[in-house]
C-alpha positions as CSV (number, residue, x, y, z in Angstrom):
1,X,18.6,5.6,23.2
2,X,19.9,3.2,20.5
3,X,22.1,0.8,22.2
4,X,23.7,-1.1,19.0
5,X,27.2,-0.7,18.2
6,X,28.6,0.0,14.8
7,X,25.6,1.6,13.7
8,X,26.4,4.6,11.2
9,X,22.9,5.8,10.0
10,X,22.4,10.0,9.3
11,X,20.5,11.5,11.8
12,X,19.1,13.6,9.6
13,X,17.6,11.0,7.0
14,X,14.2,11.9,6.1
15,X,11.9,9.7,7.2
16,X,9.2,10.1,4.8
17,X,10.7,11.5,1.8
18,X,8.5,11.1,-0.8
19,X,5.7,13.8,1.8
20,X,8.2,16.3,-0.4
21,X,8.0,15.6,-3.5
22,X,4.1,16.1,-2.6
23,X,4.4,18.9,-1.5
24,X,6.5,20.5,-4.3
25,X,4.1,19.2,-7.0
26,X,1.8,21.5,-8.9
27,X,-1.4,20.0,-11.1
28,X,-4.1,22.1,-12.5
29,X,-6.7,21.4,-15.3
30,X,-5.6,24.0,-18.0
31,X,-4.3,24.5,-21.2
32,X,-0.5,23.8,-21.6
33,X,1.4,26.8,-20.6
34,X,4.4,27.8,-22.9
35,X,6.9,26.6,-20.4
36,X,5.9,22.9,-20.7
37,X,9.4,20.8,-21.7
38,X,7.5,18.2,-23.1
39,X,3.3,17.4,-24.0
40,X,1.9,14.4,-23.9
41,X,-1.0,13.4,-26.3
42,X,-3.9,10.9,-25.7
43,X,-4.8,8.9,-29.2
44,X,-7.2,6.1,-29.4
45,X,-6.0,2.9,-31.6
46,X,-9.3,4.0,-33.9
47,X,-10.9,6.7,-35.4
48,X,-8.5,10.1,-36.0
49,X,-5.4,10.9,-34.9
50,X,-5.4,14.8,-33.6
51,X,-3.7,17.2,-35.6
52,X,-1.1,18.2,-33.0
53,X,0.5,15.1,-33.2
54,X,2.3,15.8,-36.6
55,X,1.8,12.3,-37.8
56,X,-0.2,10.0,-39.4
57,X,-1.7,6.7,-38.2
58,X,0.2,4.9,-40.8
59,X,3.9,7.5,-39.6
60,X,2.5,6.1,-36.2
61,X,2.6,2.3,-37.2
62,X,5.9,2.6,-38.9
63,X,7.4,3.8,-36.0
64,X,6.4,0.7,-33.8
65,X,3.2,2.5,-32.0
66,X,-0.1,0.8,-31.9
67,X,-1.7,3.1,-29.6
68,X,-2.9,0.2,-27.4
69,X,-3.1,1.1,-23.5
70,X,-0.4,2.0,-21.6
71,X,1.6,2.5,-25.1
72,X,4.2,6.0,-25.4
73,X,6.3,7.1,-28.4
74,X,8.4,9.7,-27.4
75,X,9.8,12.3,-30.0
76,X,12.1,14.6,-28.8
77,X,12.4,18.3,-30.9
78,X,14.3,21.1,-31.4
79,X,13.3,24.4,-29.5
80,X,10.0,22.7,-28.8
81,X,8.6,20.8,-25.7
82,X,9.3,16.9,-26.2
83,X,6.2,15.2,-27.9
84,X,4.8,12.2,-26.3
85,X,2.2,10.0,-28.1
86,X,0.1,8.4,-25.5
87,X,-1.6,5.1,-26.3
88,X,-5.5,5.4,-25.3
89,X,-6.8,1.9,-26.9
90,X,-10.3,1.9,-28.4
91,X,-12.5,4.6,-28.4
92,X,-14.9,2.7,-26.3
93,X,-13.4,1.1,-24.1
94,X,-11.9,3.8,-22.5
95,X,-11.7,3.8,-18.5
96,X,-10.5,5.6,-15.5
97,X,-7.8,2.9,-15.2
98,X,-6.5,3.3,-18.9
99,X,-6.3,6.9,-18.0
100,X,-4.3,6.3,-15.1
101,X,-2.0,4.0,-17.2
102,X,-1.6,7.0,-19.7
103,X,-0.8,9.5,-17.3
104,X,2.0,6.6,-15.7
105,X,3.0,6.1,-19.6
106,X,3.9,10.2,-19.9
107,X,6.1,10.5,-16.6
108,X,7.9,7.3,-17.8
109,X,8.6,8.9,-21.8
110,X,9.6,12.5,-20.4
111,X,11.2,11.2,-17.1
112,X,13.9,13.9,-17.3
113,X,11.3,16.5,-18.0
114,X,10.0,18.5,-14.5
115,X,7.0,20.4,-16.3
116,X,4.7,18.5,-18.5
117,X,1.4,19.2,-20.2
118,X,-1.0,16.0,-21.2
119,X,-3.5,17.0,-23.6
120,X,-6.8,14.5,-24.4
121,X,-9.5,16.1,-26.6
122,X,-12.0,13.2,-26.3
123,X,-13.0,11.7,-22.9
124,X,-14.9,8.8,-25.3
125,X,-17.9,9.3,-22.4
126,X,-15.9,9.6,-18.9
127,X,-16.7,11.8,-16.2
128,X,-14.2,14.7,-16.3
129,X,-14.0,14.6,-12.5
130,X,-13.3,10.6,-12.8
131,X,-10.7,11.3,-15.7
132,X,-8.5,14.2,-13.5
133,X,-8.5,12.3,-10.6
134,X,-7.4,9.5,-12.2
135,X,-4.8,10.8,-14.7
136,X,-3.4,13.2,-11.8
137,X,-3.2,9.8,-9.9
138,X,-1.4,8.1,-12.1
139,X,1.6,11.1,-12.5
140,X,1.6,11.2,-9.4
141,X,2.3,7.7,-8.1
142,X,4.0,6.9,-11.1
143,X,7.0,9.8,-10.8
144,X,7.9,8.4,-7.4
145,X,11.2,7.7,-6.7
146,X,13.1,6.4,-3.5
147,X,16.2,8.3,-3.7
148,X,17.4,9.1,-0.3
149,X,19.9,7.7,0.3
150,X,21.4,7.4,-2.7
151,X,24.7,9.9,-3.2
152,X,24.0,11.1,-6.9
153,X,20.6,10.8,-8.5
154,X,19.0,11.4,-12.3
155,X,15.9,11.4,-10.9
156,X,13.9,14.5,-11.9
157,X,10.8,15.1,-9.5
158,X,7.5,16.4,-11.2
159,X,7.1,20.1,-10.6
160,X,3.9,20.8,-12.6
161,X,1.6,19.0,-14.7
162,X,-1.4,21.0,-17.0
163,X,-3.8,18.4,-17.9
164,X,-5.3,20.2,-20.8
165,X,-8.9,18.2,-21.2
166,X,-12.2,18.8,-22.8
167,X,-15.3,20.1,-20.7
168,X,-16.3,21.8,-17.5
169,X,-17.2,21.4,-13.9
170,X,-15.7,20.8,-10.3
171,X,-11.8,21.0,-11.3
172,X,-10.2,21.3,-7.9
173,X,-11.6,18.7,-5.8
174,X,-10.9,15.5,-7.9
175,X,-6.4,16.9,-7.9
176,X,-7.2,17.4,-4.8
177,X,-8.7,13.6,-3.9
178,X,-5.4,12.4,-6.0
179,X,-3.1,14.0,-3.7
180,X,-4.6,12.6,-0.9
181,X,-4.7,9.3,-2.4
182,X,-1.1,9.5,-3.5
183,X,-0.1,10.6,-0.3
184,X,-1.3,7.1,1.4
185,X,0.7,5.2,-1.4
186,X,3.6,7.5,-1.0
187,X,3.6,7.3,2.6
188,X,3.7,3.1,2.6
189,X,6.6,3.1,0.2
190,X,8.5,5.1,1.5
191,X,8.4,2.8,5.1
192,X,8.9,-0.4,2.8
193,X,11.4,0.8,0.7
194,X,13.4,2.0,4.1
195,X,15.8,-0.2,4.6
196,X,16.0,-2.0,8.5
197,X,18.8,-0.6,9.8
198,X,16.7,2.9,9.3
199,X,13.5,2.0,10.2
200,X,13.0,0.1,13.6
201,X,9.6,0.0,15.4
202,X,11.0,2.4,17.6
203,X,11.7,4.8,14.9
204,X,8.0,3.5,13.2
205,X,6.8,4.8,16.1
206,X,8.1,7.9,16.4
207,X,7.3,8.5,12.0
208,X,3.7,8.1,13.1
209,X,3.6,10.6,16.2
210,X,5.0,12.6,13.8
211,X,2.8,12.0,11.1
212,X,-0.5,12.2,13.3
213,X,0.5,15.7,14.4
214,X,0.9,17.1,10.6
215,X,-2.5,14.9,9.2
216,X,-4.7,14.8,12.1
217,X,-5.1,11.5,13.9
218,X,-3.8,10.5,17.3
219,X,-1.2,7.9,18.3
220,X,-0.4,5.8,21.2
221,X,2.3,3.7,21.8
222,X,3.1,0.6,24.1
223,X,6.7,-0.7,24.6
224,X,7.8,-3.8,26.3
225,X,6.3,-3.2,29.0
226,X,2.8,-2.4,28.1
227,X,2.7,-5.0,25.8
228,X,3.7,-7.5,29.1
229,X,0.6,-5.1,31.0
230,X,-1.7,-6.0,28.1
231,X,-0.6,-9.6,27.7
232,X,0.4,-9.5,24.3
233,X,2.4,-12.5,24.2
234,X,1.9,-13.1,20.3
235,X,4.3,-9.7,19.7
236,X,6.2,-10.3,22.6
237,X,7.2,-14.1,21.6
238,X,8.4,-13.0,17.9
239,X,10.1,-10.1,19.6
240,X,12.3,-12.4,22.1
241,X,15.3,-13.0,19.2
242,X,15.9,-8.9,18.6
243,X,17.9,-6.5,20.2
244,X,15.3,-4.1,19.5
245,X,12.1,-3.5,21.3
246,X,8.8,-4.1,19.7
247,X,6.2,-1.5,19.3
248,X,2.6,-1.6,19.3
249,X,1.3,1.4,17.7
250,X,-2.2,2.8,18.1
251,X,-4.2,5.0,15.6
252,X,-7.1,6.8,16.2
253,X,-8.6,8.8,13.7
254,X,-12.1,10.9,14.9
255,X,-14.3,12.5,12.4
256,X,-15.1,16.6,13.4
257,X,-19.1,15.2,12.8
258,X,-21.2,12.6,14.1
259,X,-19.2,9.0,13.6
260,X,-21.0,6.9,10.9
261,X,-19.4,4.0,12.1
262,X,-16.3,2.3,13.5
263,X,-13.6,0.7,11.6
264,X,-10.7,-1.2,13.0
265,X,-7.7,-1.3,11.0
266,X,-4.9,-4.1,11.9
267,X,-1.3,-4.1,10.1
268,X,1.8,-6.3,10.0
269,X,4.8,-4.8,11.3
270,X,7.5,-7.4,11.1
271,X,10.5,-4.5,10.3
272,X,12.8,-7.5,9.0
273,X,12.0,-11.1,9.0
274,X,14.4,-13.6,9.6
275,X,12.2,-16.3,9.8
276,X,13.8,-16.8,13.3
277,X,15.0,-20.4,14.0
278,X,13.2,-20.9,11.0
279,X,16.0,-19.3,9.0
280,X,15.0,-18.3,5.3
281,X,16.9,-18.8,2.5
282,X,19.7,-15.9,1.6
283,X,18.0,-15.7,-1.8
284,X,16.4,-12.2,-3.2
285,X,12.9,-12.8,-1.3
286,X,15.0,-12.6,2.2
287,X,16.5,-10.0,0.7
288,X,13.1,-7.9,0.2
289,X,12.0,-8.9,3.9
290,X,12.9,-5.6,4.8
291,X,9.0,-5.1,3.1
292,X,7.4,-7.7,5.7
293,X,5.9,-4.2,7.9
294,X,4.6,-3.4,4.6
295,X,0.7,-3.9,6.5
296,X,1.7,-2.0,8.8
297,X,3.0,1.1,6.2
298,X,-0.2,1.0,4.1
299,X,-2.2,1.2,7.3
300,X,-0.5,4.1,8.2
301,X,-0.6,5.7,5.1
302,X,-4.3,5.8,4.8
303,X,-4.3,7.4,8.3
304,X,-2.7,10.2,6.6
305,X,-5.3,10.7,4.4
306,X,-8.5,10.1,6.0
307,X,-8.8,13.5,7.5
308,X,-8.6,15.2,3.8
309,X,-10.8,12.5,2.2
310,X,-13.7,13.5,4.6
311,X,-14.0,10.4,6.1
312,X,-17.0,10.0,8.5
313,X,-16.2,7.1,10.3
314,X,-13.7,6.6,13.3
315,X,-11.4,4.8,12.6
316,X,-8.7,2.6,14.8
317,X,-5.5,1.1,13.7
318,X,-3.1,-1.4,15.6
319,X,0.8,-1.7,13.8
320,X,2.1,-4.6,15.7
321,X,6.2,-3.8,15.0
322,X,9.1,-5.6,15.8
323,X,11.9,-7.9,13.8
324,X,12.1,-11.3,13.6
325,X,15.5,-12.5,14.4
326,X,17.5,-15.6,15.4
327,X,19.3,-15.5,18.5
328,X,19.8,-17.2,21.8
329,X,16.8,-15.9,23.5
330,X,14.1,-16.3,20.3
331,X,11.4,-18.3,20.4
332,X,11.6,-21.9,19.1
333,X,9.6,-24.5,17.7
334,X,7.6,-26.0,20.5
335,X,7.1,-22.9,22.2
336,X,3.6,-22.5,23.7
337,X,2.7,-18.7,23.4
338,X,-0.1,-16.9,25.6
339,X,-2.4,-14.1,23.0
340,X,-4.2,-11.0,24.4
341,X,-6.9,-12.6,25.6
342,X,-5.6,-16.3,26.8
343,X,-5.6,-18.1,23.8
344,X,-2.5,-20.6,23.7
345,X,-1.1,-20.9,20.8
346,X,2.1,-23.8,19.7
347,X,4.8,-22.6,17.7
348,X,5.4,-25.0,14.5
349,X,7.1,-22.7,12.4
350,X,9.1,-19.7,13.5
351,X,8.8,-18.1,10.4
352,X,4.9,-18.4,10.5
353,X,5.3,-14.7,13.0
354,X,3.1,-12.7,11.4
355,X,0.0,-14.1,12.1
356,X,1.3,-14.2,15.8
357,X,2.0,-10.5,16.1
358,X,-1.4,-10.2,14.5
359,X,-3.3,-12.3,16.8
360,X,-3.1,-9.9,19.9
361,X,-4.2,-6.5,17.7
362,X,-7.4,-8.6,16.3
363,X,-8.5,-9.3,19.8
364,X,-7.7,-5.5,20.9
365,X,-9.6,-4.8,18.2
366,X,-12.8,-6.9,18.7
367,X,-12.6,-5.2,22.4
368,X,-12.5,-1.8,21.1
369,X,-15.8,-2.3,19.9
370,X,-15.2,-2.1,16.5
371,X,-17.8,-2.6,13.6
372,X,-15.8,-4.4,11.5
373,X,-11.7,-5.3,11.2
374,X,-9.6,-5.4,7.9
375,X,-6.3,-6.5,8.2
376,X,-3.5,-6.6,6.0
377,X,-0.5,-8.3,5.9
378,X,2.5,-9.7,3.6
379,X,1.4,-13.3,5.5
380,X,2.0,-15.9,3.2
381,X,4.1,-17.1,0.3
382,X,0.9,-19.2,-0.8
383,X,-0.8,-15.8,-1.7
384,X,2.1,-15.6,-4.5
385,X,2.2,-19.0,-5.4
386,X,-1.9,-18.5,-5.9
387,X,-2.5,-15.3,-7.3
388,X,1.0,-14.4,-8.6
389,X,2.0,-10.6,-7.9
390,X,-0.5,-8.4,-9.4
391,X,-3.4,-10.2,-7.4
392,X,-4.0,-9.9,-3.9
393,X,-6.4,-12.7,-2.1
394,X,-9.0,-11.4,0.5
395,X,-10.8,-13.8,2.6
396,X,-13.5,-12.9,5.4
397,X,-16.1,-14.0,7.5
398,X,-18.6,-11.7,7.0
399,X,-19.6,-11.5,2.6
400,X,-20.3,-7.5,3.1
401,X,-17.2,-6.3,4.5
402,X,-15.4,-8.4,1.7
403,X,-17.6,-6.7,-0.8
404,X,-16.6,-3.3,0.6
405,X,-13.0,-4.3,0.2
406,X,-13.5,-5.6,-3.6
407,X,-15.1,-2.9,-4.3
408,X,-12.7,-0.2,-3.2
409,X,-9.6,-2.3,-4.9
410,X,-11.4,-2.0,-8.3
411,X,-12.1,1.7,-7.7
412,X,-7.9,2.4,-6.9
413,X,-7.3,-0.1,-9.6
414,X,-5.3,-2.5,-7.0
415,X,-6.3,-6.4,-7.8
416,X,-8.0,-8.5,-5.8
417,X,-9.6,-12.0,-5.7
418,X,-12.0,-13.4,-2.8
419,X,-10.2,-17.2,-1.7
420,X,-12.7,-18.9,-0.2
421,X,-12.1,-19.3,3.9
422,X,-12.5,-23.5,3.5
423,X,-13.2,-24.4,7.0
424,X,-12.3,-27.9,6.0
425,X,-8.9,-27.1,6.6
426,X,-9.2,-26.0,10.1
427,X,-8.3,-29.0,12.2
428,X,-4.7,-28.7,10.8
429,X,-4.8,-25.9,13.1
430,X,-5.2,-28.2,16.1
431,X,-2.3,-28.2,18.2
432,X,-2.2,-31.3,21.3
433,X,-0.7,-29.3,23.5
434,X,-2.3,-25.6,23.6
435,X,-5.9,-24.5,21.6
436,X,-4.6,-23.5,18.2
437,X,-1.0,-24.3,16.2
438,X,0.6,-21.2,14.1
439,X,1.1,-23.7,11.3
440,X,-1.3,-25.9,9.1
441,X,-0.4,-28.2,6.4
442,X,1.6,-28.1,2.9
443,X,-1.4,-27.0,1.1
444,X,-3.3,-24.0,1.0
445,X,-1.0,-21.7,3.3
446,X,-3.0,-18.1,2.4
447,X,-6.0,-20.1,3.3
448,X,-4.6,-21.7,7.0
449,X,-3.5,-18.4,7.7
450,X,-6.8,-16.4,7.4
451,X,-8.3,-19.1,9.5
452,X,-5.9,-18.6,12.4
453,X,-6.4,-15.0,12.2
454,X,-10.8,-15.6,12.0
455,X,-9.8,-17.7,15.7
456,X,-9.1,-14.0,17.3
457,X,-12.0,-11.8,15.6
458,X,-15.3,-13.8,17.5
459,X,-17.9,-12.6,15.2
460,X,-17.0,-9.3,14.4
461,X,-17.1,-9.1,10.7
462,X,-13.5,-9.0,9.5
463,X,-11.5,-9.7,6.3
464,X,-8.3,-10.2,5.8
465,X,-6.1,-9.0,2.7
466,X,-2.8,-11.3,2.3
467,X,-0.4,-8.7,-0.2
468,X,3.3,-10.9,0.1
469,X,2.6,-11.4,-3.2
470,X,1.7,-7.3,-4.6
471,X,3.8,-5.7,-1.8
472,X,6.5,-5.1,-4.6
473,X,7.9,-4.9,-8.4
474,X,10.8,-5.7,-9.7
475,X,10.4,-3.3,-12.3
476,X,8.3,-0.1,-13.4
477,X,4.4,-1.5,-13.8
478,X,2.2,1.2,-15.2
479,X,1.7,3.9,-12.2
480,X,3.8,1.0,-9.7
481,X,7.3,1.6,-9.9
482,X,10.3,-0.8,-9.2
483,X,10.1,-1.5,-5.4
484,X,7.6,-0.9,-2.9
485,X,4.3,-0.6,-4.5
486,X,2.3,0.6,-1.3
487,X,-0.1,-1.6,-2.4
488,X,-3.6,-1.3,0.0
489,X,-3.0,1.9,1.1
490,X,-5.5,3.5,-1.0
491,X,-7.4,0.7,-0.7
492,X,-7.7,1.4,2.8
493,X,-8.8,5.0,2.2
494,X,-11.7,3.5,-0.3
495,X,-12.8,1.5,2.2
496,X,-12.6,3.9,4.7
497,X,-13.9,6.8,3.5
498,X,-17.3,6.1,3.4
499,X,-17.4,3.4,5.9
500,X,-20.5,2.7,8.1
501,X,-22.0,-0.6,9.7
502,X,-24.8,-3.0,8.6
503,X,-27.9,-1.7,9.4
């Protein structure tokens, strides 16, 4: 029962919202049908521009389009589907990811346009299963749109979208791999865009049940109490400023075949953060806190898309949800807090809560038994400061699981960049009253951060991806639109998908 006064929220608001648009969304490798409102046509910044384009390179020029990648020129017409000129770059240095760009470039030029056609007659040498998957990625993720709960929209959702493309082969499975990678991206926006008044831990909760009934994973969930039962006192001490209870949510997806492995997933579910006593500024990033469970949301959304990706590996996932809030029972500075599994730990910084929360769901983790542990989490405003936002930094304690997660970031075209875990900064983790401080020094704040969270893993190999710096855009970025980006969702699913242990 919510207890809060003064709260005016729909109950009907849809929880996942963007699961709809999905759903409603046709994509089949075909000629462009008659119906199509507008076309959209690939050309390279060399060699010939095709015929059905109408124009000359030098028409082309004149009109401000160099064709580089990423590029549109969009011409409306009279009684004739919209033409959009797609910039492709060179011939040969076409990619999968310039694709993806070009298919994010069309849904931006003929954004009031529900059925498109995208026509490319030269895949310059990539795989036509690489090329649909990613150009059907990149309509998909880039049409999105959080709309809910606004009263009037102009947003036009993408009904259908012919991608009219030379050659032949498997033409199903790799729309079908888009969805399901779209769907985990989808899914993680939509919670991060939601703002805190709609989307407690309680309700996170409840979106997950919900969520492993329709996409086939299992969920478990511990309120106060549990959490007290499991000795969980990293959630439970950020939780002590909030009126609302704190969750821990647990995932469980089980392959229908022999397990190839077992992969622990751990997210950051701080709902809204404060900072606590450790009040933030009221400037825009406080603001955008409302994104701080955005761990947590691309954790879930790659649950919802391991069953349909074939994944072979079990896999485990701890959300560890609650707000951090300021309030005459929240922790302070000074505080000595006791984690799942009796490490005591000395509060510096109030606003240093995520690696708390996190602290108890690495151990659980390490007891499950796990193979490995990749955790996620808007941690640090270091990781911005670093890498800027269009670069995430991983850090890990074991060089092959940090390869895996390189690896599947360059495949889903989501950036990272290995930080180096300097273990010379650990003894500004040493605290003179408990074994470990939540705080290190001014400098290198991603890095101090990992190496709390490598305290609570032992030697399971783990790495740790710090996204306060890609968790959003302020704008439309290629196939990541203004807001929530989702980012590490799909990298998740990469990771996941085909996940099994050192030998």
């Amino acid at each position: 029962m919510d207890r809060r006064p003064n709260k005016i929220i729909p109950a009907d608001l849809p929880t996942v919202p963007g699961l709809d648009d999905l759903d409603a969304t046709s994509i089949e490798v075909a000629p462009v049908p008659a119906d199509a409102q507008a076309i959209g046509i690939g050309v390279y910044a060399d060699g010939e521009v095709p015929a059905e384009v109408g124009f000359d390179r030098a028409a082309l020029t004149d009109a401000g389009f160099t064709a580089k990648p990423g590029s549109v020129l969009t011409v409306p017409r009279v009684g004739r589907p919209d033409l959009v000129v797609l910039g492709l770059g060179d011939h040969d240095d076409l990619t999968a990811d310039v694709l993806r760009d070009a298919a994010a470039a069309l849904m931006r030029g003929a954004s009031r346009r529900a059925h498109l056609g995208l026509r490319i007659d030269d895949l310059a040498g990539v795989d036509l299963a690489v090329a649909i998957r990613a150009l059907a990625e990149g309509a998909l993720l880039a049409r999105y749109r959080y709309t809910v709960l606004e009263s009037t929209t102009t947003h036009v959702a993408l009904e259908a979208l012919a991608l009219d493309l030379p050659g032949y082969g498997e033409l199903e499975q790799p729309v079908a791999e888009a969805f399901v990678g779209a769907r985990a991206a989808v899914v993680a926006r939509d919670l991060a865009n939601t703002p805190p008044g709609h989307l407690t831990a309680v309700n996170m909760g409840e979106i997950a049940e919900s969520l492993g009934q329709r996409f086939g994973f299992s969920v478990e969930l511990f309120d106060k109490e549990a959490l007290i039962e499991l000795g969980c006192g990293g959630l439970l001490g950020v939780n002590q400023g909030s009126t609302e209870e704190p969750r821990m949510i647990k995932l469980t997806y089980t392959p229908s075949g022999e397990s190839s492995g077992h992969l622990g997933l751990v997210g950051k579910g701080i709902m809204y953060d404060s900072g606590g006593i450790s009040l933030k500024p009221s400037d825009p990033m406080h603001l955008l806190m409302k994104m701080d469970m955005g761990g947590a949301a691309a954790v879930l959304g790659a649950f919802t898309a391991l069953r349909d990706a074939g994944t072979t590996a079990t896999v485990s996932g701890w959300l560890m949800c609650t707000d951090n809030m300021p309030s005459g029972t929240s922790y302070k500075l000074g505080d000595v807090l006791t984690a799942r599994g009796g490490t005591t730990i000395e509060v510096k910084n109030t606003d240093a809560e995520g690696r708390l929360v996190m602290s108890d769901a690495l151990v659980l983790a390490t007891e499950d038994g796990v193979d490995a542990i990749i955790d996620i989490a808007t941690l640090t405003g270091a990781a911005l400061v670093s890498l800027g936002p269009a670069r995430a930094p991983v850090f890990g304690n074991d060089q092959r699981t940090v390869d895996l997660v390189t690896a599947a970031a360059a495949a889903v075209d989501e950036q990272v960049w290995q930080l180096p875990l300097e273990r010379k900064y650990r003894p500004q983790l040493d605290s003179q009253i408990a074994d470990i401080a939540n705080l290190g020094g001014p400098f290198a704040g991603a890095t101090t951060a990992a190496l709390f969270l490598e305290h609570f893993v032992g030697k399971t190999p783990w790495a740790h991806l710090d996204i306060a710096g890609t968790m959003q855009t302020e704008k439309d970025d290629a196939w990541r639109t203004a807001g929530a980006t989702g980012f590490g969702a799909r990298i998740l699913l990469e990771v996941a998908r085909g996940f099994a242990p050192a030998s």
